[in-house]
C-alpha angles and dihedrals in degrees: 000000000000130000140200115243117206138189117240120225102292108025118113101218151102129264108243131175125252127212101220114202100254091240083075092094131074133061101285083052094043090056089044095071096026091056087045093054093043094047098050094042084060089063091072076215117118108246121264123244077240087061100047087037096057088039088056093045100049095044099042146056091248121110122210101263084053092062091062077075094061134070118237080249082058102043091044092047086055097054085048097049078051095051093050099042093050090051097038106120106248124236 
């Protein structure tokens, strides 16, 4: 599956396209990252690129070396574009 990654207000970058694993749908995925997001935002702490890093390379197709080719806007974008696909109410 592939996903649109956008920048947020701010970010100076381009959109680009992310090849997510196929296991990245269904509910116990879904609460996975959920449960990730929800755990972090309690924290009151802004995320670590560690965070967003191990997040992008669960969920997608990228491998660690790969993500010396991203920002930390663009890293952090891609965990987000994550988060929303796997919550977007299905049709």
């Amino acid at each position: 599956m592939i996903i649109k990654v956008k920048p947020d207000e701010g970010q100076e970058f381009k959109a680009f396209d992310l090849e997510l694993k196929k296991e990245t749908k269904g509910w116990k995925t879904r609460c996975e990252i959920t449960d990730r997001m929800m755990a972090q935002s309690y924290t009151g702490e802004l995320p670590l690129l560690s965070w967003y890093g191990e997040t992008v390379l669960s969920y997608t197709t990228l491998k660690e070396e790969d993500l010396d080719n991203y920002s930390l806007d663009e890293i952090a974008a891609m965990s987000n574009a994550i988060f929303n696909e796997v919550n977007r109410k299905k049709k």
